[in-house]
C-alpha positions in Angstrom: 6.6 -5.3 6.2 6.2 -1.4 6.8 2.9 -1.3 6.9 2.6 -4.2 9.4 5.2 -3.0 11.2 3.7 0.7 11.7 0.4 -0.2 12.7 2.8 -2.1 15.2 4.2 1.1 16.4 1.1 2.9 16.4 -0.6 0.3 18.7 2.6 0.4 20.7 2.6 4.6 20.6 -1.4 4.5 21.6 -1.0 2.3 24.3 2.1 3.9 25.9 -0.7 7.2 25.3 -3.4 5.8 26.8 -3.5 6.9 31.1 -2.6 11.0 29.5 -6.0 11.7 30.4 -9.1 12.3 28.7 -7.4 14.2 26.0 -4.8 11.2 25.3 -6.5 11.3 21.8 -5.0 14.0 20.7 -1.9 13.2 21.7 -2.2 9.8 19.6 -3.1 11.6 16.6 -0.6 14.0 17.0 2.0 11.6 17.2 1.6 10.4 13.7 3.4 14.1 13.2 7.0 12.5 14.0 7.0 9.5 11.7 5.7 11.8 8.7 8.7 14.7 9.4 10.7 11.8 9.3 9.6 10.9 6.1 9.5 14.0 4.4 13.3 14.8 5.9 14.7 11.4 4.1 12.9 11.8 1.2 14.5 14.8 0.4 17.8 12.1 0.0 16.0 10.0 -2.6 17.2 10.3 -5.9 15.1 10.4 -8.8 14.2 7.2 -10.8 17.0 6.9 -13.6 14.4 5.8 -16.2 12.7 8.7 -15.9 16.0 11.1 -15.8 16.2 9.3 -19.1 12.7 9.7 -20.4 12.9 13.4 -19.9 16.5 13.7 -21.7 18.8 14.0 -18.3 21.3 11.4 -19.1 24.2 12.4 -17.1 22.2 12.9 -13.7 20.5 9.4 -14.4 23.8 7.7 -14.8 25.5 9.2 -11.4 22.4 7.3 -9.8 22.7 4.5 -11.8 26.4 4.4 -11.0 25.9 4.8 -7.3 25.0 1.1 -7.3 27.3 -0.9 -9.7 29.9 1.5 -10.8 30.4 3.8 -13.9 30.8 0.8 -16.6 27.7 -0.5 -15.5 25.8 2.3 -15.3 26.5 3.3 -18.8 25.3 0.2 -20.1 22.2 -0.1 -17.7 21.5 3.2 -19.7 21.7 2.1 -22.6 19.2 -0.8 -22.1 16.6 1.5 -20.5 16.9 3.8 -23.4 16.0 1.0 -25.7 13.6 0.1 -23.7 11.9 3.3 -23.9 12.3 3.7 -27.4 10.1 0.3 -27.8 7.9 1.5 -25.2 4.9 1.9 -26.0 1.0 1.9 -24.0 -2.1 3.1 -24.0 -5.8 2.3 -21.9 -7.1 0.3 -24.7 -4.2 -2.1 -24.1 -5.8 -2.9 -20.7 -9.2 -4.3 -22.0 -7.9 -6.5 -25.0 -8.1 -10.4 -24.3 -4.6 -10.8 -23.3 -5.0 -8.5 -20.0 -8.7 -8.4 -19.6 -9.5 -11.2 -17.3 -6.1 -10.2 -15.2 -7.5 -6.8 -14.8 -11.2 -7.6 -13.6 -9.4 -10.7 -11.3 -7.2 -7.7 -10.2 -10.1 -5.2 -9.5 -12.4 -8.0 -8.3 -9.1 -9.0 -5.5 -9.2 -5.2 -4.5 -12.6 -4.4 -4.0 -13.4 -7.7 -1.6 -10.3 -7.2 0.3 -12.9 -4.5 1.7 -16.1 -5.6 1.8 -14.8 -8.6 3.9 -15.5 -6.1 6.5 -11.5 -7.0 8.5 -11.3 -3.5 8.7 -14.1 -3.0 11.2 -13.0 -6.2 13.0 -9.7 -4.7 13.6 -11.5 -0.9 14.7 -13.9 -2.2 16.8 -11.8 -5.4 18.3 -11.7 -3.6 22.3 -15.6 -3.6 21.3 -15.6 -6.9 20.0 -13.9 -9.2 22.1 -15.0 -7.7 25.5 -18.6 -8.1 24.4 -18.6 -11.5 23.5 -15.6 -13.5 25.1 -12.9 -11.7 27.1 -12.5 -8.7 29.5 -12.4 -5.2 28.6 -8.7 -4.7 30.4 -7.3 -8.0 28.4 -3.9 -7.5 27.0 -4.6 -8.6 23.7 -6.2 -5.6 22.6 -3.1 -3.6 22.3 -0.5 -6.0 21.9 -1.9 -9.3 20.0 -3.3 -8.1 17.0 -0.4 -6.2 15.3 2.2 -8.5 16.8 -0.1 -11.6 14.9 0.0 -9.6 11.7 3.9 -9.4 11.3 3.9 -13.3 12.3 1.2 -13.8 9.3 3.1 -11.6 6.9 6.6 -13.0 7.6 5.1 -17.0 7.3 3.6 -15.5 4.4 7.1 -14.6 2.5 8.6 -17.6 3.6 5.9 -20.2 2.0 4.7 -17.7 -0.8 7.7 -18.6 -3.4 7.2 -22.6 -2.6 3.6 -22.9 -2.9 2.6 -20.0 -5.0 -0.1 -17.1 -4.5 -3.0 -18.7 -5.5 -3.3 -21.5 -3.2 -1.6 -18.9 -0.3 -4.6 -16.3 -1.1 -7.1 -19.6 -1.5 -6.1 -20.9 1.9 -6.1 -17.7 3.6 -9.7 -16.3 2.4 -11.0 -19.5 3.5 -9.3 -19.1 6.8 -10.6 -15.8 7.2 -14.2 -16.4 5.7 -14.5 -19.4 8.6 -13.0 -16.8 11.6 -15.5 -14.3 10.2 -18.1 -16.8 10.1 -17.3 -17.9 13.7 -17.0 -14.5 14.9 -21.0 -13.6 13.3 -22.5 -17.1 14.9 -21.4 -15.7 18.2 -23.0 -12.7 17.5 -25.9 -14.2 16.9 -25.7 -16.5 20.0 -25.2 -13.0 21.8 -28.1 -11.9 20.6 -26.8 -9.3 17.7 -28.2 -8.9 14.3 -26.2 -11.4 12.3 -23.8 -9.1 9.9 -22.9 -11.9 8.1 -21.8 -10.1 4.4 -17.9 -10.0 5.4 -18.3 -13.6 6.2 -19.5 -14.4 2.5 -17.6 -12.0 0.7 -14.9 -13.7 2.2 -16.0 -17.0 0.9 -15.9 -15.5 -2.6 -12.6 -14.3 -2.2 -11.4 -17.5 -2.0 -13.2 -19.0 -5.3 -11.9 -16.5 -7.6 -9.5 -17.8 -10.5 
């Protein structure tokens, strides 16, 4: 929801930039400055993670966090389990590529790399480019408003549905939606004349066949 929600407020802060003149780019770029002071400002109120605290030997400091929450009694014993579970803890690389977490691990890499190459990342750059070229006008609204606003609608349907239907068949259905808009998107490139880019298209496709 953050992430959505900024690129929200960064279409929003671009647009409201946009008649500043022909250096209104800097002034975009330069107001990514506030949200990051702001950042940096609260995060000096974040406490450190109690299991940590604990993993380097500063009980005391790790229960006043832990007891910030749910009171002194059960912070002490909220200690106490973490400290058992570190003491059973134990990990290493080679754990990663034995049967047991192999398959989850390349599934996991595999989900990573073709949320890229689908090539959404360029659609969502070069959408201005895009859509005036091949169906609407360059002033349209929908370049600074529609796209952002569409992903926090997607995202929130998405945590709604996601515990009722599961991931798989949430992920399934939505690469397939996106492999068929990117699809649609290259034929009318094509029809426009452009070289057909169709990889995100297919990658997409794949996407959705994975286990």
């Amino acid at each position: 929801m953050a992430i959505v929600t900024g690129i929200l407020i960064a279409y929003a802060a671009d647009w409201a930039l946009a008649d500043m003149g022909p250096t209104n780019w800097r002034w975009m770029f330069g107001s990514a400055a506030f949200p990051a002071i702001i950042f940096i400002a609260l995060l000096t109120m974040v406490p450190e993670s109690p299991r940590w605290l604990l993993k380097v030997g500063r009980e005391a400091t790790a229960e006043q966090i832990l007891a910030r929450v749910n009171g002194a009694t059960e912070a002490r014993r909220e200690s106490i389990a973490i400290q058992e579970s570190l003491a059973r803890e134990s990990g290493s690389l080679r754990q990663l590529f034995q049967p047991g977490m192999r398959l989850a691990l390349i599934i996991g890499i595999i989900l990573a790399i073709l949320q890229q190459v689908t090539g959404i990342n360029t659609v969502i750059y070069y959408a201005r480019a895009f859509l005036s070229t091949l169906v609407l006008a360059a002033d349209h609204p929908c370049y600074n408003r529609s796209s952002p606003a569409w992903s926090i609608c997607s995202y929130l349907v998405a945590i709604l549905i996601v515990d009722k239907i599961g991931r798989k068949p949430l992920l399934s259905f939505g690469s397939l939606g996106m492999g068929l808009s990117l699809f649609l998107m290259d034929s009318r490139f094509i029809s426009n004349g452009f070289p057909d880019p169709g990889a995100p298209s297919w990658s997409c496709c794949i996407l959705a066949f994975l286990p």
